[in-house]
TORKOL-4160 file (C-alpha; in steps of 0.2 Angstrom, whole numbers, padded with zeros to 4 digits, m for minus):
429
<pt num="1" X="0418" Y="0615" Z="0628"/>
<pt num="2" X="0418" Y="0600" Z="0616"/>
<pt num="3" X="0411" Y="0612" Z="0600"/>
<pt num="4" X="0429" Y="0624" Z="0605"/>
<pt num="5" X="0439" Y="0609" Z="0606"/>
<pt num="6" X="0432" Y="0601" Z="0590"/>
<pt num="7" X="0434" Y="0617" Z="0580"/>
<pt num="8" X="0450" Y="0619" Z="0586"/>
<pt num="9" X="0455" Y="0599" Z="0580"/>
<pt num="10" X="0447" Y="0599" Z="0564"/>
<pt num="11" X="0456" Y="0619" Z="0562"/>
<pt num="12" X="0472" Y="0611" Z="0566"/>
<pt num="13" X="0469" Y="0598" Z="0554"/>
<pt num="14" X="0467" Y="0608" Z="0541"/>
<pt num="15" X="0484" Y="0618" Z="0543"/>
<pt num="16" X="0492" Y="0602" Z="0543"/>
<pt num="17" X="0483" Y="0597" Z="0528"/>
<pt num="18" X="0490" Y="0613" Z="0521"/>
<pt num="19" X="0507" Y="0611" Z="0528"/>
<pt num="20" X="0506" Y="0596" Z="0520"/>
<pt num="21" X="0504" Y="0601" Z="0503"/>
<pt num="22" X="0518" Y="0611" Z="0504"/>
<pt num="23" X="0533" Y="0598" Z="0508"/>
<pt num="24" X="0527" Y="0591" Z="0494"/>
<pt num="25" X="0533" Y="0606" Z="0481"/>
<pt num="26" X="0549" Y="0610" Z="0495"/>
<pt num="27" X="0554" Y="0592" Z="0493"/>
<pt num="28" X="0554" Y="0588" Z="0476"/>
<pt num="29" X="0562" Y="0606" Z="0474"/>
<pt num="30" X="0577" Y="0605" Z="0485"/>
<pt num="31" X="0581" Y="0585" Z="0478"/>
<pt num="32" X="0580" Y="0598" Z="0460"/>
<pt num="33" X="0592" Y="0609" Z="0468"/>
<pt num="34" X="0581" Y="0621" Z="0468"/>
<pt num="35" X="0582" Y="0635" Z="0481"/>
<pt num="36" X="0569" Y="0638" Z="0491"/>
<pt num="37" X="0569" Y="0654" Z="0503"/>
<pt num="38" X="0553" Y="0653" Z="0513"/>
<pt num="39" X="0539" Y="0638" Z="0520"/>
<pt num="40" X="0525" Y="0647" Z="0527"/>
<pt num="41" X="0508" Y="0641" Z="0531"/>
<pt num="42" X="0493" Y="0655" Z="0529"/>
<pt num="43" X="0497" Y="0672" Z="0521"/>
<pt num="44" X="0499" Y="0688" Z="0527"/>
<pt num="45" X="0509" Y="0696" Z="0539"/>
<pt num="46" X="0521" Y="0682" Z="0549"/>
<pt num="47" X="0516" Y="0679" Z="0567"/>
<pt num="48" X="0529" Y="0665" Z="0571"/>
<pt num="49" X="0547" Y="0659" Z="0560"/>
<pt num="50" X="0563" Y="0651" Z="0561"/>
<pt num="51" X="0578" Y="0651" Z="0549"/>
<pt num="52" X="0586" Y="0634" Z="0545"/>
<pt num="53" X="0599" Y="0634" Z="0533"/>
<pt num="54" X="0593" Y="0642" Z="0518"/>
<pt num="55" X="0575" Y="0644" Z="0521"/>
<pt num="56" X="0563" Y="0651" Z="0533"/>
<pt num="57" X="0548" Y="0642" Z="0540"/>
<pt num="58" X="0533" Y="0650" Z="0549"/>
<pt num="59" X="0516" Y="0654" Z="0550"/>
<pt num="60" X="0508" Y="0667" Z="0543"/>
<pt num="61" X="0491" Y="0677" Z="0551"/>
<pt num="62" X="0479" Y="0674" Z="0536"/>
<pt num="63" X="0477" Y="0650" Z="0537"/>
<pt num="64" X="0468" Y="0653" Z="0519"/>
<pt num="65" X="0481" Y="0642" Z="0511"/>
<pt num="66" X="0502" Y="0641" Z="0511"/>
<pt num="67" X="0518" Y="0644" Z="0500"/>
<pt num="68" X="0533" Y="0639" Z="0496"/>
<pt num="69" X="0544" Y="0653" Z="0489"/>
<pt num="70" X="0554" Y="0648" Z="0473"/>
<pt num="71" X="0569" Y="0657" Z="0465"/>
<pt num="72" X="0567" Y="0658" Z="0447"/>
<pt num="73" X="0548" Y="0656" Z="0445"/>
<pt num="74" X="0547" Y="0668" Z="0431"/>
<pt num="75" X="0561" Y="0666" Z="0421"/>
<pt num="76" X="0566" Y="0683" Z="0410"/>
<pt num="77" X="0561" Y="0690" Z="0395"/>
<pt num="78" X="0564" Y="0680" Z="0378"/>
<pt num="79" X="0570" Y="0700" Z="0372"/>
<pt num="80" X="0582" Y="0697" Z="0388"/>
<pt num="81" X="0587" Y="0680" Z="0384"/>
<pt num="82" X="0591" Y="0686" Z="0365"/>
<pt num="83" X="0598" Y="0704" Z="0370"/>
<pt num="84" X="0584" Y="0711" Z="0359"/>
<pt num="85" X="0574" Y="0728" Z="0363"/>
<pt num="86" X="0561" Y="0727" Z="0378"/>
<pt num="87" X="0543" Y="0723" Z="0372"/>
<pt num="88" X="0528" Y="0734" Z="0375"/>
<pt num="89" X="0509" Y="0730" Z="0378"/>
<pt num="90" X="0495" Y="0734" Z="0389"/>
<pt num="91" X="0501" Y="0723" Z="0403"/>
<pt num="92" X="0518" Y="0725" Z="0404"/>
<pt num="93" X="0522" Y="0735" Z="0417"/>
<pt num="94" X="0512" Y="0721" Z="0427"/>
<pt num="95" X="0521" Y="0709" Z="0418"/>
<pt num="96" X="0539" Y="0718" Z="0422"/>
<pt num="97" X="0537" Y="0721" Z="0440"/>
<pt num="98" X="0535" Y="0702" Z="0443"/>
<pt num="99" X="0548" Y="0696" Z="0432"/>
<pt num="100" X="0560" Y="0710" Z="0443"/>
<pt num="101" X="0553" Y="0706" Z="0459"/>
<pt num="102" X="0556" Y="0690" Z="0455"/>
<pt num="103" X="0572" Y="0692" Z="0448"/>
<pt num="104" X="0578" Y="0702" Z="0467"/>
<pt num="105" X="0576" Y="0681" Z="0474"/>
<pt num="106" X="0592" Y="0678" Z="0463"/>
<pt num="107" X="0609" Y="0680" Z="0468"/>
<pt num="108" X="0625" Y="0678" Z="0459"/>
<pt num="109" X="0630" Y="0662" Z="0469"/>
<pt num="110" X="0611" Y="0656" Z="0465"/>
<pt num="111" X="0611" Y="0660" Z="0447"/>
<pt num="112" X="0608" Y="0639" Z="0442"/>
<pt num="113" X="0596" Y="0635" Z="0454"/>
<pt num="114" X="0582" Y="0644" Z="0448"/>
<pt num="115" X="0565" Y="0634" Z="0445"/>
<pt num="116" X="0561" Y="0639" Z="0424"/>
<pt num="117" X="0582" Y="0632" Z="0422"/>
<pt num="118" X="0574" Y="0613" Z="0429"/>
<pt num="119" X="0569" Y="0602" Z="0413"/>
<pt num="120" X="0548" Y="0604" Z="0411"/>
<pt num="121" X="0545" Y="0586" Z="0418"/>
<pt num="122" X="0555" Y="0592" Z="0435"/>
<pt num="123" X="0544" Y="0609" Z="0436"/>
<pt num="124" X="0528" Y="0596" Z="0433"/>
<pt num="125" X="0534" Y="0586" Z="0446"/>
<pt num="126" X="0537" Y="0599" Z="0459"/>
<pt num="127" X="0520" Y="0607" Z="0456"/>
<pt num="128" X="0509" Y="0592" Z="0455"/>
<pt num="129" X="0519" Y="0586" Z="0472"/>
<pt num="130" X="0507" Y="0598" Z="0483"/>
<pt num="131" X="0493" Y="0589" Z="0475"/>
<pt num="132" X="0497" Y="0572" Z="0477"/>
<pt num="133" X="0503" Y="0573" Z="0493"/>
<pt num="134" X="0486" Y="0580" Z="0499"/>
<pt num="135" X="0478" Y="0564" Z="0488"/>
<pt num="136" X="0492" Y="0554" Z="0498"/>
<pt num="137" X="0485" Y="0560" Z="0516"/>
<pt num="138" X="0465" Y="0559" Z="0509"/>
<pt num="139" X="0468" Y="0538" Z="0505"/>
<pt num="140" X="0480" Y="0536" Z="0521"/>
<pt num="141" X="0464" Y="0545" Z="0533"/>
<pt num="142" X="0452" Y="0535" Z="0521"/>
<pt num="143" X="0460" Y="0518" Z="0525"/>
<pt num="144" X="0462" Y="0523" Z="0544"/>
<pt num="145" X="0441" Y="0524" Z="0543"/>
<pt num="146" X="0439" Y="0510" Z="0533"/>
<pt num="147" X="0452" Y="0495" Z="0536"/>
<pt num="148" X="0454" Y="0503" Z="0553"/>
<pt num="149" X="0437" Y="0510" Z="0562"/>
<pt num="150" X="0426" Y="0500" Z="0548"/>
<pt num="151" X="0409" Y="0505" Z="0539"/>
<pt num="152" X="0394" Y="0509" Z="0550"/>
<pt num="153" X="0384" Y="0497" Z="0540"/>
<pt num="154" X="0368" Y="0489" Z="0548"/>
<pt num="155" X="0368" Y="0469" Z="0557"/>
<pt num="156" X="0357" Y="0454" Z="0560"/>
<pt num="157" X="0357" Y="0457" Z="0578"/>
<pt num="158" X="0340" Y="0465" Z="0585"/>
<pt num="159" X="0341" Y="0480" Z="0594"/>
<pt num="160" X="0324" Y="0481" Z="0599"/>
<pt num="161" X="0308" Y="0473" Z="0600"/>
<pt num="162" X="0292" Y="0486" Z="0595"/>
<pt num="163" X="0279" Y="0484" Z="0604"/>
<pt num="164" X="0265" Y="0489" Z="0594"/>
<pt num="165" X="0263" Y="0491" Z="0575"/>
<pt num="166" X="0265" Y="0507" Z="0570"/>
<pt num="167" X="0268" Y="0515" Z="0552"/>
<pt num="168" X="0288" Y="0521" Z="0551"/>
<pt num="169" X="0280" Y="0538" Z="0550"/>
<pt num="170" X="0272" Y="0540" Z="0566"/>
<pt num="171" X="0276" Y="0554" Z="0574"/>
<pt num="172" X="0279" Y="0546" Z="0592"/>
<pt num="173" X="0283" Y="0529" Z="0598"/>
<pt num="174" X="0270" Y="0526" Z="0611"/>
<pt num="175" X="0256" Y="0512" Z="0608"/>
<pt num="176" X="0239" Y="0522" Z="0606"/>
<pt num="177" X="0223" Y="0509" Z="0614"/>
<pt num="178" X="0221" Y="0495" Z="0604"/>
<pt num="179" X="0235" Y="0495" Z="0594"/>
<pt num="180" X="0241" Y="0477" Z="0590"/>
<pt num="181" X="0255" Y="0470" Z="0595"/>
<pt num="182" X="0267" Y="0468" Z="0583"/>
<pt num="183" X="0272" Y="0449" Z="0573"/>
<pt num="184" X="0290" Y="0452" Z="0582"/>
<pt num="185" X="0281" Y="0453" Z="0599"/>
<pt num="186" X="0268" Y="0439" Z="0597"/>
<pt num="187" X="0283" Y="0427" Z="0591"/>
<pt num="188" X="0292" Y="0429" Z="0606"/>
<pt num="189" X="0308" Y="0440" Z="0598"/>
<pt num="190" X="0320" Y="0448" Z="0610"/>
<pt num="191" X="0336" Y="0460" Z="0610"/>
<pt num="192" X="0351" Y="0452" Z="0607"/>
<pt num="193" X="0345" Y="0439" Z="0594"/>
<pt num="194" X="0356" Y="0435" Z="0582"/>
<pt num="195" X="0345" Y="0431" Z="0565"/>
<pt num="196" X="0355" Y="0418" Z="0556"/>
<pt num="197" X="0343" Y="0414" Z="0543"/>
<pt num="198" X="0324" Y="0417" Z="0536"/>
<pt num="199" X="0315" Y="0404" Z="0526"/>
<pt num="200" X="0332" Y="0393" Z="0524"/>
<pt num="201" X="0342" Y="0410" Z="0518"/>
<pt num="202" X="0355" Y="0412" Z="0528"/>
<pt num="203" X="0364" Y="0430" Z="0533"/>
<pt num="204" X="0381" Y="0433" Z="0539"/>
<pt num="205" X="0380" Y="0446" Z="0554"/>
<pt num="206" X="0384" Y="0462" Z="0544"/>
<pt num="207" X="0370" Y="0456" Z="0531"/>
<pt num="208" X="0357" Y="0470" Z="0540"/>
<pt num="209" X="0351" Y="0478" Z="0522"/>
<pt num="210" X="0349" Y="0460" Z="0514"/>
<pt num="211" X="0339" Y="0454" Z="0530"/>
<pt num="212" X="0330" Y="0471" Z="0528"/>
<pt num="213" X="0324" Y="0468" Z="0510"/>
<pt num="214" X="0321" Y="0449" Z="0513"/>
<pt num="215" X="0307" Y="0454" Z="0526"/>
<pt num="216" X="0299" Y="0467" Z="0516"/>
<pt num="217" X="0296" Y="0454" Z="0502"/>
<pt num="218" X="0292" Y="0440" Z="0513"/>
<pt num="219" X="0273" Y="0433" Z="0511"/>
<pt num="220" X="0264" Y="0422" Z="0527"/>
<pt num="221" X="0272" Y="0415" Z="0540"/>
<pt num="222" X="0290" Y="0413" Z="0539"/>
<pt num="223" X="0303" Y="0404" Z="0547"/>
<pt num="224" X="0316" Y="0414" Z="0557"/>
<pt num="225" X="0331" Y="0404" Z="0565"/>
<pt num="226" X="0340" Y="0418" Z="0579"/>
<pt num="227" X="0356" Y="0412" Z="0591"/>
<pt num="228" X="0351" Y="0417" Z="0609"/>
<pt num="229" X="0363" Y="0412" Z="0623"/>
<pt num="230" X="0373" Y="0400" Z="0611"/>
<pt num="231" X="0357" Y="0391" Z="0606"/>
<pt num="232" X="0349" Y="0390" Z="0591"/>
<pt num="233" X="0330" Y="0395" Z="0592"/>
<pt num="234" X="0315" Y="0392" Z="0576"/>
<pt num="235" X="0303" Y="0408" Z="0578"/>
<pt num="236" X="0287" Y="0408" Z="0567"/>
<pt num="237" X="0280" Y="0426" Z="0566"/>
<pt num="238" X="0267" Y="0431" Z="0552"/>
<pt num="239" X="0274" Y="0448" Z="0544"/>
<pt num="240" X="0258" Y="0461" Z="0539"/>
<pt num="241" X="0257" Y="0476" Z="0527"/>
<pt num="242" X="0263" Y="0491" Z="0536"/>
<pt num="243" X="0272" Y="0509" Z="0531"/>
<pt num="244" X="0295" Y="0503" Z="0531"/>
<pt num="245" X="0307" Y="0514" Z="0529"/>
<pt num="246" X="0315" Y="0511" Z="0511"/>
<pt num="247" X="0328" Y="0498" Z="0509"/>
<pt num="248" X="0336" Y="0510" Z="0497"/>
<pt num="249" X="0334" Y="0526" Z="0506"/>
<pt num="250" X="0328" Y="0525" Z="0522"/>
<pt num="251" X="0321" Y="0543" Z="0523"/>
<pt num="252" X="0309" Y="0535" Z="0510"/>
<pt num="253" X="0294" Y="0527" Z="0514"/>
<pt num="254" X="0285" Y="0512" Z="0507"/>
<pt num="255" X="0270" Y="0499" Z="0508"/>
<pt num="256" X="0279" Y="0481" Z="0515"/>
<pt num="257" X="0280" Y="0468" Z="0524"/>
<pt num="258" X="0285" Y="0472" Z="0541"/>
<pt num="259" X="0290" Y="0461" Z="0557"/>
<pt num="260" X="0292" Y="0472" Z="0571"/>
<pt num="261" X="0310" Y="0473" Z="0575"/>
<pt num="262" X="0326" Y="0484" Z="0576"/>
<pt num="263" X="0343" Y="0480" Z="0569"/>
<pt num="264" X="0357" Y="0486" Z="0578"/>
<pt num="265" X="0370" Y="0494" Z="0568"/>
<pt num="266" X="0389" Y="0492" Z="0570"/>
<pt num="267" X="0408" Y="0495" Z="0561"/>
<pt num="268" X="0412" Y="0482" Z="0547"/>
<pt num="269" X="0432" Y="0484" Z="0542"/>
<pt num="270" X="0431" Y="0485" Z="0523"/>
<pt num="271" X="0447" Y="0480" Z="0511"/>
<pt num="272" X="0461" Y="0491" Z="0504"/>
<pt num="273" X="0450" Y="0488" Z="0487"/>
<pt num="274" X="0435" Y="0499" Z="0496"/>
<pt num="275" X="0447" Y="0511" Z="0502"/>
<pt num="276" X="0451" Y="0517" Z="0483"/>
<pt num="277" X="0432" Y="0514" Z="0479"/>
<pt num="278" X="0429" Y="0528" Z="0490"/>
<pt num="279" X="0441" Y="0539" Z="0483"/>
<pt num="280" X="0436" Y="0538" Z="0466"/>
<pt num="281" X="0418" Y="0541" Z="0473"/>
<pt num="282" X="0424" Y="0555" Z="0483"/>
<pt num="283" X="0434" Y="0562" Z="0469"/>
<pt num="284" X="0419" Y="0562" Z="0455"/>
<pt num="285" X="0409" Y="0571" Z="0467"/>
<pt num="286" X="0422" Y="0583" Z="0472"/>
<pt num="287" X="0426" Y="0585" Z="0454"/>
<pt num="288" X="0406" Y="0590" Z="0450"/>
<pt num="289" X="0406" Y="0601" Z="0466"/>
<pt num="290" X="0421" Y="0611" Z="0459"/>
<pt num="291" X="0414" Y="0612" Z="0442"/>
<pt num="292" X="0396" Y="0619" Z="0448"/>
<pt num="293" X="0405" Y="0633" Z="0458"/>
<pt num="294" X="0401" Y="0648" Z="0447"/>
<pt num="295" X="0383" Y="0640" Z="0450"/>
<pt num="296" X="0381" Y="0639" Z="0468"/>
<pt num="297" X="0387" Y="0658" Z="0471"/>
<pt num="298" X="0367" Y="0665" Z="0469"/>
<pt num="299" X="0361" Y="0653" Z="0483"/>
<pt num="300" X="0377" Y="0658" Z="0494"/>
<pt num="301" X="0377" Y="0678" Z="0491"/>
<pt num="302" X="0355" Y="0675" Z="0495"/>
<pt num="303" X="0360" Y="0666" Z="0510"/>
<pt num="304" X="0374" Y="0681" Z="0516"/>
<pt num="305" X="0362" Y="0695" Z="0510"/>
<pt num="306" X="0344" Y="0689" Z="0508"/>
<pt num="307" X="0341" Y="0677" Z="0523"/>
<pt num="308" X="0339" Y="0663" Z="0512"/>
<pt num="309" X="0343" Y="0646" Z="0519"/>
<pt num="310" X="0359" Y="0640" Z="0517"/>
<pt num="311" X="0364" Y="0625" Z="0506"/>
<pt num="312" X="0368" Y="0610" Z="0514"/>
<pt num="313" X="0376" Y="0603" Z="0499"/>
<pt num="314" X="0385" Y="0620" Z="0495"/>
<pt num="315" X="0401" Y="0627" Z="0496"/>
<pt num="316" X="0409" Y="0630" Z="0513"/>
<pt num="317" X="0425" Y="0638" Z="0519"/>
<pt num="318" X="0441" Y="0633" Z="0533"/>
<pt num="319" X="0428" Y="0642" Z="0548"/>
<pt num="320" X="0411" Y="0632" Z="0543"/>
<pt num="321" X="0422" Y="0613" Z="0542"/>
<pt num="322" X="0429" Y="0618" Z="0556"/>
<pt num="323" X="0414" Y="0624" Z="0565"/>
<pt num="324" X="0405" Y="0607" Z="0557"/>
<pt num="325" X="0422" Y="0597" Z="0565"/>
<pt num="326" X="0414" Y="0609" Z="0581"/>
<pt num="327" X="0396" Y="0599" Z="0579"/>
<pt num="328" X="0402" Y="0582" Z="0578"/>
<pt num="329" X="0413" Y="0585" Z="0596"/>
<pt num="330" X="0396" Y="0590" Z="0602"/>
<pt num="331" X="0384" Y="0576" Z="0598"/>
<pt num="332" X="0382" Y="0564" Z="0611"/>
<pt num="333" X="0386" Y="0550" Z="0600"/>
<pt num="334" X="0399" Y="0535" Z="0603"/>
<pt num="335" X="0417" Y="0540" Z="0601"/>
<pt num="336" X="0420" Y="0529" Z="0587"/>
<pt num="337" X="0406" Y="0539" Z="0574"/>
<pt num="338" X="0411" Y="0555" Z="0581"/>
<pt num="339" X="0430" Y="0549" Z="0573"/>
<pt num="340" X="0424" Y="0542" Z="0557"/>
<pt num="341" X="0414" Y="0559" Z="0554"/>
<pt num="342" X="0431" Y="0570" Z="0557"/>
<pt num="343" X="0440" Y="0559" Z="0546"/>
<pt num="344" X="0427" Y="0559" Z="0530"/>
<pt num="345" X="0426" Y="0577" Z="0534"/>
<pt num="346" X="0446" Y="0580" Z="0533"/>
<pt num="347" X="0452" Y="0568" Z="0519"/>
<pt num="348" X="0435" Y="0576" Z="0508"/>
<pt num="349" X="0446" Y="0593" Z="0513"/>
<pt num="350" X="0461" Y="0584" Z="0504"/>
<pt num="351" X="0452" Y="0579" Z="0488"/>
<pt num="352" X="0445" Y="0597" Z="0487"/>
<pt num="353" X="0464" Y="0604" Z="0489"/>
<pt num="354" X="0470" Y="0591" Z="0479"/>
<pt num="355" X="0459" Y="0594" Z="0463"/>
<pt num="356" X="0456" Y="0613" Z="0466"/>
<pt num="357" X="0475" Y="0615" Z="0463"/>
<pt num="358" X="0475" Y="0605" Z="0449"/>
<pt num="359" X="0466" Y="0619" Z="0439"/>
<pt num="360" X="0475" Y="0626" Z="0424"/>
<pt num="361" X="0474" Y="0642" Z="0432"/>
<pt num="362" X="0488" Y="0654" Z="0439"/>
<pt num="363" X="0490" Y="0654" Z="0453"/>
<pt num="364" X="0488" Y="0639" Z="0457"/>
<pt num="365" X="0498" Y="0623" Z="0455"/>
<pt num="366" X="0489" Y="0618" Z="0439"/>
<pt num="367" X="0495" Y="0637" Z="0431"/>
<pt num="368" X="0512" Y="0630" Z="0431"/>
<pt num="369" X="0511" Y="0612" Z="0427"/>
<pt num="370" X="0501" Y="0615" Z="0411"/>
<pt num="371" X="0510" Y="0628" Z="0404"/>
<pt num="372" X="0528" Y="0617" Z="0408"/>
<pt num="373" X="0518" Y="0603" Z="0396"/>
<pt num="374" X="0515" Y="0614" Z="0383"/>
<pt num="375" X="0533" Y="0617" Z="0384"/>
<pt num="376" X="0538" Y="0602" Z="0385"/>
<pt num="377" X="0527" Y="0599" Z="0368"/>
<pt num="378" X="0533" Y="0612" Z="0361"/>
<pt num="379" X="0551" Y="0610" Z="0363"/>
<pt num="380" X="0548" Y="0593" Z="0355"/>
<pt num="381" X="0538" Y="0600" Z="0340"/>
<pt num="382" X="0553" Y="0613" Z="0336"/>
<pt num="383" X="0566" Y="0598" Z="0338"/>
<pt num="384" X="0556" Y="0588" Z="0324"/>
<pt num="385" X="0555" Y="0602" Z="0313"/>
<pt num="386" X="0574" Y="0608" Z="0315"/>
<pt num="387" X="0569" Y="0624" Z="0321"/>
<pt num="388" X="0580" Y="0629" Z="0338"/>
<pt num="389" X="0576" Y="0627" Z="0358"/>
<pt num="390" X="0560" Y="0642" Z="0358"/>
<pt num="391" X="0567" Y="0643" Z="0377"/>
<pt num="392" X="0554" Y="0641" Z="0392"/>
<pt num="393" X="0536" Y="0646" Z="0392"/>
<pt num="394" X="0534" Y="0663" Z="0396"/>
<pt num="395" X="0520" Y="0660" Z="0412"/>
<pt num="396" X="0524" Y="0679" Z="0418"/>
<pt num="397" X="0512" Y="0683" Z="0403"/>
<pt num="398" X="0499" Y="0676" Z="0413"/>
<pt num="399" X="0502" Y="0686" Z="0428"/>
<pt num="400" X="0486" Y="0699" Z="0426"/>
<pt num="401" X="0478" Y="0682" Z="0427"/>
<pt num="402" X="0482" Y="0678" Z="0442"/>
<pt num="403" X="0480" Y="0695" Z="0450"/>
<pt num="404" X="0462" Y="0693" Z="0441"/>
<pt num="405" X="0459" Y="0675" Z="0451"/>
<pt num="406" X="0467" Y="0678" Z="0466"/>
<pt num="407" X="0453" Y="0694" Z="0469"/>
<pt num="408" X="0439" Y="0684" Z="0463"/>
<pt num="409" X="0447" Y="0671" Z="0477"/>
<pt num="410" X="0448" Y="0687" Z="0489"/>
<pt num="411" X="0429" Y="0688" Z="0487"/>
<pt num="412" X="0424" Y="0671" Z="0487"/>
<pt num="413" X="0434" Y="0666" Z="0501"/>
<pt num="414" X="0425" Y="0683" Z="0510"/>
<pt num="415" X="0409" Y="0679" Z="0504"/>
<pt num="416" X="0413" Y="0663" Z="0512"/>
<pt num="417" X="0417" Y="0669" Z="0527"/>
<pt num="418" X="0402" Y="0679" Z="0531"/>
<pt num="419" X="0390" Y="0665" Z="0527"/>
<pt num="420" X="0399" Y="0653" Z="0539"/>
<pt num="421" X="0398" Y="0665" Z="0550"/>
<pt num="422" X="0379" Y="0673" Z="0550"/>
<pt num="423" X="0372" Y="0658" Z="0541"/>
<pt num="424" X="0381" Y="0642" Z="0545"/>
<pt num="425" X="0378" Y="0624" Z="0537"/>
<pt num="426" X="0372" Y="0613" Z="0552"/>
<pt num="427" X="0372" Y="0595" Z="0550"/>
<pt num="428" X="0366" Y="0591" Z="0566"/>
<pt num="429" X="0346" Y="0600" Z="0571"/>
């Protein structure tokens, strides 16, 4: 019941992520005067939709993406414009049935709201609006897990006292005959001690990693000063050579010191400086995860066809996050770490949409925004050199483009689809 319902949160979450997006572009178009005819979440045929005023929302049966449905995208031919002959090419019957199709959008009435009449820095804005907004809701869910909830980072408060050494590798947790008792043990630690400072060095409570390393580098006996019950308390225990988990990475194992004793681990609000931190860390990663796409698509057609296993660290689509938001529901973990993971997981969706639309690509955001700067350059360029306005870009050129990316995106998104299904990534084992 919890996996359902956390598929079913994380999925909603998306399609508000998506919805999202798309106030931003009908926003800044209707302050443009721009008309704008439909709103739709998902693609394909409509399952649900309402009519106010001029345009009509809904959603749509397909929740791969959204639009917002511009007059005036493709703006006519420059032989239309100038009232010379029609042009001919390989393409242009493509190329003609968009500009007519979209030329139907138009009435009479509606002849100067169309998008290509707005100056280039109002279509930039328009199209980089989706975007940003999808940045906007990734640093507001960031700040809600780290100002908010905090980071799970480690404390100076003991968790737990081990009985016996044993090297961090063991496979079990029970004392074997004549193990010896650990330095912790013999020097009297207990649950709940607060270690305020070793040696003389003093930690603040979410100092866990410092203590951590301060221990593993620590020689004879040592001086450990804990608060128990409000009182102040000098333990002497004698750390030994053992097998620690890495200071650096704990899945990694090294020869140190070792005492004996857990840390318990708990949520440290950070500042709104770690907040964008974060997003710039989130962002480079994102950004190298987008450009190492046409390289993961061996290991994900191996995982669909050929049983491979599946990339943890690979590509996933709207049904595996949302099954992953499904896994975190389920764990028996505290509420509060089962938030914090649903929040990464849903403001990383927002960095993806945010820098995949960016592209320079039809057609997405970033196959309107570039070619409006190159108009923008250009038109400046022919003012300099006294020649007259060259008239607006001409982006329905690039139209058997876009037919071409949005089937390799058909297939991906299948792809995709099929190895969320028969082969999902699993965080949790």
């Amino acid at each position: 019941m919890m996996f359902v319902l956390g598929i079913l949160i994380f999925f909603v979450g998306i399609l508000f992520s998506v919805a999202w997006h798309e106030l931003g572009h009908f926003v800044t178009a209707r302050w443009f005067g721009i008309k704008v005819p439909e709103f739709m979440v998902g693609f394909g045929k409509t399952i649900w939709s309402t009519k106010r005023g001029e345009t009509e929302y809904g959603l749509k049966a397909i929740p791969l993406g959204g639009y917002v449905r511009m007059i005036g995208m493709i703006p006519p031919a420059r032989g239309e414009l100038l009232g010379s002959s029609r042009r001919t090419g390989p393409f242009q019957g493509l190329i003609d049935d968009v500009r007519r199709q979209s030329a139907m959008d138009v009435r009479p009435e509606d002849a100067d709201r169309q998008f290509y009449l707005r100056k280039p820095w109002k279509r930039i804005v328009v199209m980089a609006a989706g975007p940003i907004m999808n940045l906007i809701l990734a640093v507001l869910l960031f700040a809600v897990l780290l100002m908010g909830i905090g980071m799970n980072t480690g404390t100076t408060t003991v968790s737990a006292v081990s009985e016996c050494v044993l090297p961090a590798d063991a496979a079990t947790t029970s004392c074997p005959v004549g193990a010896p008792p650990t330095p912790a043990a013999v020097a009297g630690f207990r649950p709940g001690d607060e270690i305020l400072a070793l040696d003389g060095q003093e930690f603040s409570r979410f100092d866990g990693e410092e203590l951590r390393a301060a221990i593993q580098r620590s020689t004879g006996p040592v001086v450990v000063t804990v608060l128990r019950d409000g009182q102040r308390l000098d333990l002497t225990p004698t750390p030994i050579r053992n097998l620690v988990a890495s200071v650096d990475d704990p899945t990694q194992f090294v020869e140190g010191n070792f005492l004996g004793i857990g840390l318990l681990q708990d949520y440290e609000r950070q500042s709104l400086g770690a907040v964008f931190v974060e997003i710039g860390d989130v962002v480079g990663r994102t950004g190298q995860a987008i450009a190492e796409l046409p390289s993961r698509v061996p290991g994900l057609f191996g995982s669909v066809f050929l049983g491979e296993e599946r990339d943890v660290n690979g590509p996933i689509g709207i049904v595996g996050v949302s099954r992953i938001g499904g896994e975190v529901l389920e764990q028996e973990i505290p509420f509060v770490a089962e938030a914090s993971l649903l929040l990464s997981l849903l403001a990383a969706v927002n960095i993806s949409l945010f820098l995949f639309n960016l592209l320079p690509i039809p057609p997405l955001d970033g196959g309107q925004i570039f070619p409006a700067i190159w108009e923008a350059v250009k038109k400046r360029i022919w003012r300099l050199r006294g020649r007259p306005d060259p008239g607006p870009v001409d982006v329905a050129k690039l139209m058997p483009v876009a037919y071409v990316v949005a089937m390799v995106f058909i297939v991906w998104s299948g792809l995709l689809l099929v190895a969320d299904v028969i082969n999902p990534v699993r965080l949790f084992q």
